[in-house]
N, C-alpha and C positions, 0 to 999 in steps of 0.2 A: 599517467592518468589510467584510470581503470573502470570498465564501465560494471556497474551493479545492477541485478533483476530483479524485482521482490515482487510476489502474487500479491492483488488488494484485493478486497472484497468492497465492492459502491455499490450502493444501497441508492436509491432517491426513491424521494415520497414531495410532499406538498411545499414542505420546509427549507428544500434543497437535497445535496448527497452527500451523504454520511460516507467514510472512508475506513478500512481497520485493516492495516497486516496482520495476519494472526502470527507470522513469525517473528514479530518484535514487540517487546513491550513496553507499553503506554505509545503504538505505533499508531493512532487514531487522529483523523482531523476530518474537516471537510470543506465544503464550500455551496455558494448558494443555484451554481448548476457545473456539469458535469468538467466545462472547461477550467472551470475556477478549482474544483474538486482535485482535478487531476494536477494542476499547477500548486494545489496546500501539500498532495500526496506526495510530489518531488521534493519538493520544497522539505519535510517534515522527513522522509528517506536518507536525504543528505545531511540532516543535523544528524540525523541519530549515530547514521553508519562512522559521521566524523567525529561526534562529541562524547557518544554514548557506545560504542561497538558491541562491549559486552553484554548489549541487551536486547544485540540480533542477533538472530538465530540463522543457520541456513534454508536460504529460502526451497520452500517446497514446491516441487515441478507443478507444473498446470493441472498434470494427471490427478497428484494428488490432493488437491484444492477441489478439481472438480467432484472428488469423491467424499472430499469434508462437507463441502458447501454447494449442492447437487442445486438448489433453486435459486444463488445467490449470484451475479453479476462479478466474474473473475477478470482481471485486469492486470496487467504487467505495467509494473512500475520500472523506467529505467534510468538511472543516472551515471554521470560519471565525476568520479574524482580526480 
């Protein structure tokens, strides 16, 4: 097994919380609050990293997240395989 780390960006507003790794792509889900959010985030982490690999990227340090997305809610996603 192997544990993985990927930065999210969560968003919430009225709707619920929007979820989006900017280092994977189509790495977007969400859910309708933060717990739910966080358990689509894993959930969506593990199909990709197992079904899809070549469309993750190495994930980018906190640092640099917090220097992309300076007003945006940064979150470490962890899973293991």
């Amino acid at each position: 097994m192997k544990k993985y780390v990927y930065p999210a960006i969560f968003i919430e507003d009225e709707e619920g919380v929007a979820v989006s790794f900017p280092d994977i792509i189509g790495g977007v889900t969400d859910g309708k609050d933060f717990d739910e959010a966080m358990y689509m985030a894993k959930d969506l982490l593990r199909l990709m990293l197992t079904h899809v690999p070549g469309q993750c990227g190495t994930p980018a340090t906190p640092e640099e997240m917090k220097k992309l997305f300076p007003h945006d809610k940064i979150v470490e996603v962890e899973v293991t395989i």
